[in-house]
PyMOL CGO cylinders between C-alpha atoms (Angstrom):
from pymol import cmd
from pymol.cgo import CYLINDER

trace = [
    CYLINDER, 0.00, 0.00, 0.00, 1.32, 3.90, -1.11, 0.3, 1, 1, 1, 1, 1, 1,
    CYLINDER, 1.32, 3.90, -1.11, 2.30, 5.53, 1.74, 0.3, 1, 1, 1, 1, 1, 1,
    CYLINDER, 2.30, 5.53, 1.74, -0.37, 8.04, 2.61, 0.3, 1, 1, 1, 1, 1, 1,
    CYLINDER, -0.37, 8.04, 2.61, 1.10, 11.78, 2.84, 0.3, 1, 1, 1, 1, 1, 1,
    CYLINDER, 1.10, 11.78, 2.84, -1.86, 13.55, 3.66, 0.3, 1, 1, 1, 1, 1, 1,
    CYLINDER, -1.86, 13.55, 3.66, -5.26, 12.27, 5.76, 0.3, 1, 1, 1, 1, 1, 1,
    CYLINDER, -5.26, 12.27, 5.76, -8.70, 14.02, 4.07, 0.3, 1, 1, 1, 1, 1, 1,
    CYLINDER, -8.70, 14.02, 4.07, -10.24, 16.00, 6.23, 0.3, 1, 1, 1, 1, 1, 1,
    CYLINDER, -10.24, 16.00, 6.23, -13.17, 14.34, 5.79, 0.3, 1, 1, 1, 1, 1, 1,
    CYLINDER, -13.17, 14.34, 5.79, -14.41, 10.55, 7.10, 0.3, 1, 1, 1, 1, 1, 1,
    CYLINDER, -14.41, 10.55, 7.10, -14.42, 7.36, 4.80, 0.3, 1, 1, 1, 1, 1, 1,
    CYLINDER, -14.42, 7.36, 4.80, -17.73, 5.81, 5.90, 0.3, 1, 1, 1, 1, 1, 1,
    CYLINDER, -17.73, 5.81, 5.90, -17.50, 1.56, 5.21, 0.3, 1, 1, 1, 1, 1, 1,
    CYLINDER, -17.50, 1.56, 5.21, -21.20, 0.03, 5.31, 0.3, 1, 1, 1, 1, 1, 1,
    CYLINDER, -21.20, 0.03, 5.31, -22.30, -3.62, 4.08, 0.3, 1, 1, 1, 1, 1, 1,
    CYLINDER, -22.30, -3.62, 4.08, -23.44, -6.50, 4.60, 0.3, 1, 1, 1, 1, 1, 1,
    CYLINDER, -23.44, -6.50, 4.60, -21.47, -9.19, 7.49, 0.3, 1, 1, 1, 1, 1, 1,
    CYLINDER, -21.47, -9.19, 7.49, -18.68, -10.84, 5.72, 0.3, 1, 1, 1, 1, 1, 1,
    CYLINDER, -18.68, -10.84, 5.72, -17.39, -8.50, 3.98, 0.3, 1, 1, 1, 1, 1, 1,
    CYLINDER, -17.39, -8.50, 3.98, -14.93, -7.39, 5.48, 0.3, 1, 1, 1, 1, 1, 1,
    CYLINDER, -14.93, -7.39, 5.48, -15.58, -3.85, 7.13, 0.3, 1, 1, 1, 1, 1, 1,
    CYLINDER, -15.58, -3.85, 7.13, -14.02, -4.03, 10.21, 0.3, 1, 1, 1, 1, 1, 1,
    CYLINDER, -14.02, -4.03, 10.21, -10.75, -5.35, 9.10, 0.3, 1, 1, 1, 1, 1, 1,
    CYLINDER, -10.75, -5.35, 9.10, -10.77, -3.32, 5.95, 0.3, 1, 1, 1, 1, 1, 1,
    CYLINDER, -10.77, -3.32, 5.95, -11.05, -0.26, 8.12, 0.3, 1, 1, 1, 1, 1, 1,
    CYLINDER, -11.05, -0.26, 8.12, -8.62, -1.12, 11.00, 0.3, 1, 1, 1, 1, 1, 1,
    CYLINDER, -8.62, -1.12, 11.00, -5.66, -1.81, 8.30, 0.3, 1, 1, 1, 1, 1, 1,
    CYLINDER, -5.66, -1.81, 8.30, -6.57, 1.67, 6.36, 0.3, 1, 1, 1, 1, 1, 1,
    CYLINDER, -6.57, 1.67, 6.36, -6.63, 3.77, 9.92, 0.3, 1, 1, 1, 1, 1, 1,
    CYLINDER, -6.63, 3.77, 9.92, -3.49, 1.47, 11.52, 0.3, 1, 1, 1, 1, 1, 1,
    CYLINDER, -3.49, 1.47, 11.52, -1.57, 2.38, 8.25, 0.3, 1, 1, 1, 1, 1, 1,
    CYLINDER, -1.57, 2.38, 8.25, -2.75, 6.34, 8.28, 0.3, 1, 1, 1, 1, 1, 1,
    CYLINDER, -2.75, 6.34, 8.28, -2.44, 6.25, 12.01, 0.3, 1, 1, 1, 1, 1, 1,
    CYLINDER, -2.44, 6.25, 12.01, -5.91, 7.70, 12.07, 0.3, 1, 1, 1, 1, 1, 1,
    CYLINDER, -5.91, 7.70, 12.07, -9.38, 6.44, 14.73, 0.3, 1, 1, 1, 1, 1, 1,
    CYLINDER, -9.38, 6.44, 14.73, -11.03, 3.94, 13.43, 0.3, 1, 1, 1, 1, 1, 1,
    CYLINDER, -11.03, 3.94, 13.43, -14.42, 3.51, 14.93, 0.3, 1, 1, 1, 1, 1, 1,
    CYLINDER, -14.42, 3.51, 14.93, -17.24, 0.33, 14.08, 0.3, 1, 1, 1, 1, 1, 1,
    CYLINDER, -17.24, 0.33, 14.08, -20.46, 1.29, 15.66, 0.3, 1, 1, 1, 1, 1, 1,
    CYLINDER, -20.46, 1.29, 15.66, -21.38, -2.53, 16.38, 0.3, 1, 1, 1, 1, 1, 1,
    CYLINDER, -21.38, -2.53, 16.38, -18.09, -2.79, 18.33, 0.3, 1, 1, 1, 1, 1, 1,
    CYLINDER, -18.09, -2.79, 18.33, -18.54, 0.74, 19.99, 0.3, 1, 1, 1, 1, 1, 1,
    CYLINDER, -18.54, 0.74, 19.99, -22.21, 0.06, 20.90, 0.3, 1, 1, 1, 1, 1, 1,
    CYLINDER, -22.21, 0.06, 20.90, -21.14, -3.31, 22.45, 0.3, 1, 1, 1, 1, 1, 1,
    CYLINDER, -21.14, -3.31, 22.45, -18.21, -1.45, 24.58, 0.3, 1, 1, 1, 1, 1, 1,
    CYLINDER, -18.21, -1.45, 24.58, -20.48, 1.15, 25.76, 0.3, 1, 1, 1, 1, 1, 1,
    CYLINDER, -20.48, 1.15, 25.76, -23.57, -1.04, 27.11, 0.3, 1, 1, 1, 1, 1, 1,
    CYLINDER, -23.57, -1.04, 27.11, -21.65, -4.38, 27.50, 0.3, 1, 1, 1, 1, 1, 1,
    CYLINDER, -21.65, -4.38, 27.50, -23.62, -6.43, 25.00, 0.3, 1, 1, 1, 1, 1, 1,
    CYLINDER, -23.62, -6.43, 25.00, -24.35, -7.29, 21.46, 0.3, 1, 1, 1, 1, 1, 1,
    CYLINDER, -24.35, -7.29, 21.46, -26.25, -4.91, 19.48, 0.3, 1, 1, 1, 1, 1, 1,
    CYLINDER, -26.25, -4.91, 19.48, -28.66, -8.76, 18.85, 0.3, 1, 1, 1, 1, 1, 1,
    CYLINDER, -28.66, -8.76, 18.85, -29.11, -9.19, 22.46, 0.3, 1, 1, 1, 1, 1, 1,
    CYLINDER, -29.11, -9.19, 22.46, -30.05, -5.27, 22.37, 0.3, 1, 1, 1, 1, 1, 1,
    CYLINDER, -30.05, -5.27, 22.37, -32.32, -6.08, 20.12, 0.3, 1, 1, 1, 1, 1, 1,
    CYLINDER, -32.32, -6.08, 20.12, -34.00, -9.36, 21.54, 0.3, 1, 1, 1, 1, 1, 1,
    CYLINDER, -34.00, -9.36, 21.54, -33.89, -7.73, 25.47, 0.3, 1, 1, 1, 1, 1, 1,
    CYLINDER, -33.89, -7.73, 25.47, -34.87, -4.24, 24.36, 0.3, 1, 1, 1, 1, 1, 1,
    CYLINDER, -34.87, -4.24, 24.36, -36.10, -4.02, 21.20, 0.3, 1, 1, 1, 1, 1, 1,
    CYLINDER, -36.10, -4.02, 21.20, -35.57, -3.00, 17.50, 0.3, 1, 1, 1, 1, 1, 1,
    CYLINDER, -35.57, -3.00, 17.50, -36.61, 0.66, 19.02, 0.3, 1, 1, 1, 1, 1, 1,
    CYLINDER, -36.61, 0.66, 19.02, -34.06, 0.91, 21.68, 0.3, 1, 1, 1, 1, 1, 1,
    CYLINDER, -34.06, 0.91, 21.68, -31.58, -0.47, 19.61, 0.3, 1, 1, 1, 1, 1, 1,
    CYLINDER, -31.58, -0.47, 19.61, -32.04, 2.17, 16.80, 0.3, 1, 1, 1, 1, 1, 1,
    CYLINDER, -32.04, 2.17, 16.80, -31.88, 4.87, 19.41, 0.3, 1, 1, 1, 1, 1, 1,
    CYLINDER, -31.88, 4.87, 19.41, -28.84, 3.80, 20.79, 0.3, 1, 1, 1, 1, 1, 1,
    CYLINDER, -28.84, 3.80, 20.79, -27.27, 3.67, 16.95, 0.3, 1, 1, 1, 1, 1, 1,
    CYLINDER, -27.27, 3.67, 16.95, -29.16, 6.92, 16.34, 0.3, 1, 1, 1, 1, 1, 1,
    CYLINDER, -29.16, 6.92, 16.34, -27.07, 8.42, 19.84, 0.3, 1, 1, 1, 1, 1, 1,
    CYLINDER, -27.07, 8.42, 19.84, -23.97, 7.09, 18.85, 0.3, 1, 1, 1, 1, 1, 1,
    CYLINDER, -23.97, 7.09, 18.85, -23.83, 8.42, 15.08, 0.3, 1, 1, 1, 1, 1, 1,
    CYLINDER, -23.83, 8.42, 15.08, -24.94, 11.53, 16.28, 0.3, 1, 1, 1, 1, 1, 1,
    CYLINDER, -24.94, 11.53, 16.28, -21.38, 11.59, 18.07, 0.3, 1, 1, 1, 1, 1, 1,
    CYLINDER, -21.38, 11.59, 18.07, -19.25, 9.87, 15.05, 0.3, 1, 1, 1, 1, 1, 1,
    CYLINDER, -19.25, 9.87, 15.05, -20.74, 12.98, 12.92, 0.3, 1, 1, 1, 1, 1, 1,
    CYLINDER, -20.74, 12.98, 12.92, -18.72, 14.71, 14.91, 0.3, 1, 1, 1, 1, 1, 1,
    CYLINDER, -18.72, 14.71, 14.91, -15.60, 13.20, 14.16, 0.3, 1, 1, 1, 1, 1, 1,
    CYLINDER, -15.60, 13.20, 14.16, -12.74, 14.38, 11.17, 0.3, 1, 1, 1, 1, 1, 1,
    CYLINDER, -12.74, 14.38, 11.17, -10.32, 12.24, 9.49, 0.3, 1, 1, 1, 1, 1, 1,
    CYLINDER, -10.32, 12.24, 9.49, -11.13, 8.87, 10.40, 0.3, 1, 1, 1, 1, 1, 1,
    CYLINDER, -11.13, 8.87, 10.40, -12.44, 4.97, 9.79, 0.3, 1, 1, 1, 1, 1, 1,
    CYLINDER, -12.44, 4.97, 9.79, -16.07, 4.13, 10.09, 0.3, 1, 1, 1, 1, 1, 1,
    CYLINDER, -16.07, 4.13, 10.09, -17.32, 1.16, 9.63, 0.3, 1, 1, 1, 1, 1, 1,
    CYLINDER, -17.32, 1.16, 9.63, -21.27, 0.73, 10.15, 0.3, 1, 1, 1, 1, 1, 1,
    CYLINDER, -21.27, 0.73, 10.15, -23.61, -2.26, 9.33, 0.3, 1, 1, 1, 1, 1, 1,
    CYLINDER, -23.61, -2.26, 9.33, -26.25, -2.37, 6.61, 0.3, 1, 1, 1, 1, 1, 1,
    CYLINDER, -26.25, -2.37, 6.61, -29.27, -1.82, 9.72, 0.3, 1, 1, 1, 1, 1, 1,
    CYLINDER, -29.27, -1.82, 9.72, -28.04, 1.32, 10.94, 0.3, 1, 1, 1, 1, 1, 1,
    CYLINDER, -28.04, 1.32, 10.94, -26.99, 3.05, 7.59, 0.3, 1, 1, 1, 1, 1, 1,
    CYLINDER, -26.99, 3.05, 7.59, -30.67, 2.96, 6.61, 0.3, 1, 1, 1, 1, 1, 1,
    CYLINDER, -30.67, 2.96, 6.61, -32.68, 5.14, 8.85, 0.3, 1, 1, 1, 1, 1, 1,
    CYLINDER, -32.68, 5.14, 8.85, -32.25, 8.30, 6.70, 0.3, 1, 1, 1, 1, 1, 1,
    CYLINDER, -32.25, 8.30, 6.70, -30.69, 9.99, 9.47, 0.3, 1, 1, 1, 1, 1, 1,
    CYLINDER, -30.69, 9.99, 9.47, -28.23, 7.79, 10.25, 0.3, 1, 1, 1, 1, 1, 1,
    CYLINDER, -28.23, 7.79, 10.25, -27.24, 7.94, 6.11, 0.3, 1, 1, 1, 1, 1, 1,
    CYLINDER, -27.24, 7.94, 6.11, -27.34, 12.13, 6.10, 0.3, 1, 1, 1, 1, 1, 1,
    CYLINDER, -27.34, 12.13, 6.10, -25.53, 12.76, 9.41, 0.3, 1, 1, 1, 1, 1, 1,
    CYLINDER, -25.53, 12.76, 9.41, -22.45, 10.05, 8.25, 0.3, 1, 1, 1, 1, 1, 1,
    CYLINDER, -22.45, 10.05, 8.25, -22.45, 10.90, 4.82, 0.3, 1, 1, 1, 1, 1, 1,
    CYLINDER, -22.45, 10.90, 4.82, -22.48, 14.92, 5.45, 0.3, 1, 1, 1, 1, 1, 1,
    CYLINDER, -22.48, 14.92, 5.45, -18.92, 13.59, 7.29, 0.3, 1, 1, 1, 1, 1, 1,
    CYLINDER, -18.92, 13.59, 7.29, -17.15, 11.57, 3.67, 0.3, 1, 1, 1, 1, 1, 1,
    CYLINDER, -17.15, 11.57, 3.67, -18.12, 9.46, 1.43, 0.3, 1, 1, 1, 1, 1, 1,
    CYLINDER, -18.12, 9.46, 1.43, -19.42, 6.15, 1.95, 0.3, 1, 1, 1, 1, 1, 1,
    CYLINDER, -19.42, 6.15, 1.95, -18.41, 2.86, 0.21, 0.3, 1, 1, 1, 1, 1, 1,
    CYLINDER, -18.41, 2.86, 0.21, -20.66, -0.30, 0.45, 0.3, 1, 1, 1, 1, 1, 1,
    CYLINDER, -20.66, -0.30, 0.45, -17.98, -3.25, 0.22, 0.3, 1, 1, 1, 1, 1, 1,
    CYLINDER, -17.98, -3.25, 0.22, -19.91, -6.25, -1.31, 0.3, 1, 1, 1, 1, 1, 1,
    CYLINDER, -19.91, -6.25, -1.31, -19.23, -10.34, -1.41, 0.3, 1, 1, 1, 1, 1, 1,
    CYLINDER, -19.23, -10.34, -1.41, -20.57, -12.79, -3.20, 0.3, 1, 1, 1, 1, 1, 1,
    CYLINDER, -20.57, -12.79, -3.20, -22.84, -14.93, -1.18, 0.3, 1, 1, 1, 1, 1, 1,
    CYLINDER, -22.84, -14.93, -1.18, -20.83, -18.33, -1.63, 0.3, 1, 1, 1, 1, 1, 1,
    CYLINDER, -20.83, -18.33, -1.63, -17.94, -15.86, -0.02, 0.3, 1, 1, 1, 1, 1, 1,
    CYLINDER, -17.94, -15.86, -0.02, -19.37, -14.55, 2.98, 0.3, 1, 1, 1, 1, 1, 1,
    CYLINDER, -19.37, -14.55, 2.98, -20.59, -18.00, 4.29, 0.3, 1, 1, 1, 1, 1, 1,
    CYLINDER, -20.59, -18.00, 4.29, -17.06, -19.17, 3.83, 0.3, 1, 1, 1, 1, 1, 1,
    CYLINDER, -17.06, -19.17, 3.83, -16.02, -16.28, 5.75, 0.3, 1, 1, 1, 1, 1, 1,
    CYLINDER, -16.02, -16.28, 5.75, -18.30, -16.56, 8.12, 0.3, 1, 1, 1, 1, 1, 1,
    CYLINDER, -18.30, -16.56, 8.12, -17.25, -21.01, 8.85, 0.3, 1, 1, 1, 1, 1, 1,
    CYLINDER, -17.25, -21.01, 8.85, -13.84, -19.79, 8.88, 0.3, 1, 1, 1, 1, 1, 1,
    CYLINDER, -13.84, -19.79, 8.88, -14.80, -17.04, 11.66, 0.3, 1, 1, 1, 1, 1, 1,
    CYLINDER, -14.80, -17.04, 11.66, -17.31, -19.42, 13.68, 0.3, 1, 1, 1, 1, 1, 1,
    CYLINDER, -17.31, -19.42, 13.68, -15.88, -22.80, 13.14, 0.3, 1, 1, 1, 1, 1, 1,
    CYLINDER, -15.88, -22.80, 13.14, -17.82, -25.26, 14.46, 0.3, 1, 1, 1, 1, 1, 1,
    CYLINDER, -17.82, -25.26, 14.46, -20.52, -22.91, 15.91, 0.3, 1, 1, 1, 1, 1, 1,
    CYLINDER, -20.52, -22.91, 15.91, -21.77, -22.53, 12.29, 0.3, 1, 1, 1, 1, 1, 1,
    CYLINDER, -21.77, -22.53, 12.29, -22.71, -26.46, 11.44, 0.3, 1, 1, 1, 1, 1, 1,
    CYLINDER, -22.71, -26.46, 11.44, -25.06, -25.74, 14.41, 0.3, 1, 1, 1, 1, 1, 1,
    CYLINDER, -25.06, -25.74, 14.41, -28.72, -25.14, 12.99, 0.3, 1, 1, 1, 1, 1, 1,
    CYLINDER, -28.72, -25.14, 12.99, -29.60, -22.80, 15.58, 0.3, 1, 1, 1, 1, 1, 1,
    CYLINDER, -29.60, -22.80, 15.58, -26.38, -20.69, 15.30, 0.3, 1, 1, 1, 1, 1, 1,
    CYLINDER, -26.38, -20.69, 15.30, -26.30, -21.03, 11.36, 0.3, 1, 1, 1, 1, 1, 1,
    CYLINDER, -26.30, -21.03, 11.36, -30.12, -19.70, 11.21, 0.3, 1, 1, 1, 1, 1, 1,
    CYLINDER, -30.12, -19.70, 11.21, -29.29, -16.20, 13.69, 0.3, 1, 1, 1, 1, 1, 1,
    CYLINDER, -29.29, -16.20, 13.69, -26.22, -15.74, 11.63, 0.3, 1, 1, 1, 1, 1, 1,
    CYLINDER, -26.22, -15.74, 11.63, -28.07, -15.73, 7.97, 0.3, 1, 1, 1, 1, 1, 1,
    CYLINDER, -28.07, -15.73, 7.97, -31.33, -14.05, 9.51, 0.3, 1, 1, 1, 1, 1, 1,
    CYLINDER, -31.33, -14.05, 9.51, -29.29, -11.16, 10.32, 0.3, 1, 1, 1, 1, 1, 1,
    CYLINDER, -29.29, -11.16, 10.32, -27.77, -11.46, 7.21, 0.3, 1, 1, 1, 1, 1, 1,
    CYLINDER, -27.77, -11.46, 7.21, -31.13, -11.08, 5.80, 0.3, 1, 1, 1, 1, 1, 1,
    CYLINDER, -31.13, -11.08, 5.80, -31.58, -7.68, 7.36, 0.3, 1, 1, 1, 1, 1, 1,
    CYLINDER, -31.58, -7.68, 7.36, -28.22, -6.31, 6.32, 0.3, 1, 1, 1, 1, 1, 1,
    CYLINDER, -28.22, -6.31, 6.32, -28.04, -7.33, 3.02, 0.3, 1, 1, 1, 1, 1, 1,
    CYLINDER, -28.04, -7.33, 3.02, -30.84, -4.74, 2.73, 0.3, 1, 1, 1, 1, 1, 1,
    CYLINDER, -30.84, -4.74, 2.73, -28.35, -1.97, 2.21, 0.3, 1, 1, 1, 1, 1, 1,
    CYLINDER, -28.35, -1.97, 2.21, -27.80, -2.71, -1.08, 0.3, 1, 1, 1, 1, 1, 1,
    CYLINDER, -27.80, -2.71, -1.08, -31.19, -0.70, -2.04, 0.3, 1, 1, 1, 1, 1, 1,
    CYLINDER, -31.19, -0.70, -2.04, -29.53, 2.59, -1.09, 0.3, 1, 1, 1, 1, 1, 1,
    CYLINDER, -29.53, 2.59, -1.09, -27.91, 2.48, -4.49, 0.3, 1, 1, 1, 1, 1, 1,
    CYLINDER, -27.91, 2.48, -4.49, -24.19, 3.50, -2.91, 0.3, 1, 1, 1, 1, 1, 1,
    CYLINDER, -24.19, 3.50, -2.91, -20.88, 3.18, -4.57, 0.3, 1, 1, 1, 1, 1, 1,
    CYLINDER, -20.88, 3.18, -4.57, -20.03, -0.82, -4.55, 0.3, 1, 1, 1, 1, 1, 1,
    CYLINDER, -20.03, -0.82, -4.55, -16.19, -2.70, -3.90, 0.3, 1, 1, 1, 1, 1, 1,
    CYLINDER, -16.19, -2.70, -3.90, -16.80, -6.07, -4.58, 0.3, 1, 1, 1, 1, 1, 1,
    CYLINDER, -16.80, -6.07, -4.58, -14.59, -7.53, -1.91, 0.3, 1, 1, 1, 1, 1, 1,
    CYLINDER, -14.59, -7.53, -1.91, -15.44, -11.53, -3.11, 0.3, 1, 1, 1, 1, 1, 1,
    CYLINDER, -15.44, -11.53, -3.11, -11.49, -12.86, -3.58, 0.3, 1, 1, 1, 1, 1, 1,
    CYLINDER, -11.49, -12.86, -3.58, -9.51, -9.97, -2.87, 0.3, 1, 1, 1, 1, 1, 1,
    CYLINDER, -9.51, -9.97, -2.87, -7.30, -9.88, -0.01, 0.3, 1, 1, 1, 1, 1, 1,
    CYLINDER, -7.30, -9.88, -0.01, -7.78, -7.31, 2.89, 0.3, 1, 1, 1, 1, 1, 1,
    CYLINDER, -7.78, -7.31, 2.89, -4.77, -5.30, 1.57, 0.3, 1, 1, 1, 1, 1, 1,
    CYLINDER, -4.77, -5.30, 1.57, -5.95, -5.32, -1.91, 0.3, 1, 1, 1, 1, 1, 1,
    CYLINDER, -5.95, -5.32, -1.91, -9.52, -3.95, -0.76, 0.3, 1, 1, 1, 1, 1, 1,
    CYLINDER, -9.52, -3.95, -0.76, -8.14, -1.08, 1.38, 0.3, 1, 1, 1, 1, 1, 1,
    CYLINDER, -8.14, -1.08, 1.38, -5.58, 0.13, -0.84, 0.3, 1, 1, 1, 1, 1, 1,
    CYLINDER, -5.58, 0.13, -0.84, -8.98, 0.82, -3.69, 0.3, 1, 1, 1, 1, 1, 1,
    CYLINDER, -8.98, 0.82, -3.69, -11.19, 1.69, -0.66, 0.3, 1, 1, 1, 1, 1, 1,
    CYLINDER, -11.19, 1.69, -0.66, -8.33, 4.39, 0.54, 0.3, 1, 1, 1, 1, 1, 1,
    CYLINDER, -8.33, 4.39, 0.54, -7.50, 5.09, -3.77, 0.3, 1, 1, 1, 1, 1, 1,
    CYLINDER, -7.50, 5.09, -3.77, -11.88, 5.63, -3.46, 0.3, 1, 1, 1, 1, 1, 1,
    CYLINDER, -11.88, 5.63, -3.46, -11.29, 7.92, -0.41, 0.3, 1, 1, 1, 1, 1, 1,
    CYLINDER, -11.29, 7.92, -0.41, -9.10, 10.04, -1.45, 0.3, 1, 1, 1, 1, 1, 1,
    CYLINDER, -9.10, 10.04, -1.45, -11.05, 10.56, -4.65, 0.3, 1, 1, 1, 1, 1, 1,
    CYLINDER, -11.05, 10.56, -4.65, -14.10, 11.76, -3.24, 0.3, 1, 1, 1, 1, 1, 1,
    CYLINDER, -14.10, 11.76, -3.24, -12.67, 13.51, 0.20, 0.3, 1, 1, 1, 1, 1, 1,
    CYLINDER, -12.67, 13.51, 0.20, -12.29, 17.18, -0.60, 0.3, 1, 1, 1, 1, 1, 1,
    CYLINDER, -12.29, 17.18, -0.60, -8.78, 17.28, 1.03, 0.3, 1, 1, 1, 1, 1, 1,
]
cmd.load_cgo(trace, "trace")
């Protein structure tokens, strides 16, 4: 990857679908920038010590979205940085303007065959459980709903993490107003 001599000013905003590959694609861009890198799932988990899925199952789809809605709010805020957000959260409308008023957004994309081999390799064993297999592809099922935003698309299906963030970071700067 080029070394980067200047950071836009503005965010690159990663959404999709699980699988493929958000989180990692955005902590190799920021750890080779040296810039934050911030995934909402991961940040909503730290800040009420659970999954955003037992959120939703204790709480509700209602409190979930506000506590996405809260912590966006704050991530709008932020200059120069990673953000990675799920398919769910990227479309309430205001979850959408508020990030995308901060960068641009790219929707990284797999081919489905792809992200359930991704996701074996990531569960192992857990995944030849029905039980475990059916949450995993349900929620797939709700993310995979992003794709009707009509966003810019990196098909990530074969391409290795470094491949995807050097075109995601070549798509950044593009688009950043530096």
């Amino acid at each position: 990857m080029p070394v980067i001599n200047r950071i836009p000013y503005r965010n690159l905003i990663l959404t999709g679908y699980m699988g493929v590959g958000k989180t990692s694609v955005g902590r190799l861009i920021a750890r080779q920038a040296e810039i934050e890198f911030f995934d909402v799932e991961n940040e909503l988990e730290l800040r009420e010590g659970q999954s955003p899925e037992a959120i939703r199952s204790l709480y509700g789809e209602a409190r979930l979205k506000t506590l996405e809605a809260e912590l966006v709010r704050e991530l709008s805020l932020v200059r120069g940085a990673v953000i990675a957000v799920n398919g769910p959260t990227l479309i309430e409308p205001s979850n959408l303007d508020k990030l995308s008023a901060t960068g641009p957004v790219l929707c990284l994309i797999a081919a489905l065959n792809e992200v359930l081999r991704r996701l074996h390799v990531v569960q192992g064993a857990r995944f030849h459980d029905p039980g475990a297999r059916s949450v995993a592809l349900g929620r797939l099922k709700r993310e995979v709903q992003v794709l009707g935003l009509a966003l810019p698309q990196l098909d990530t299906t074969g391409l290795s993490v470094e491949t995807v963030a050097e075109r995601a970071l070549q798509f950044w700067m593009e688009r950043a107003d530096m």
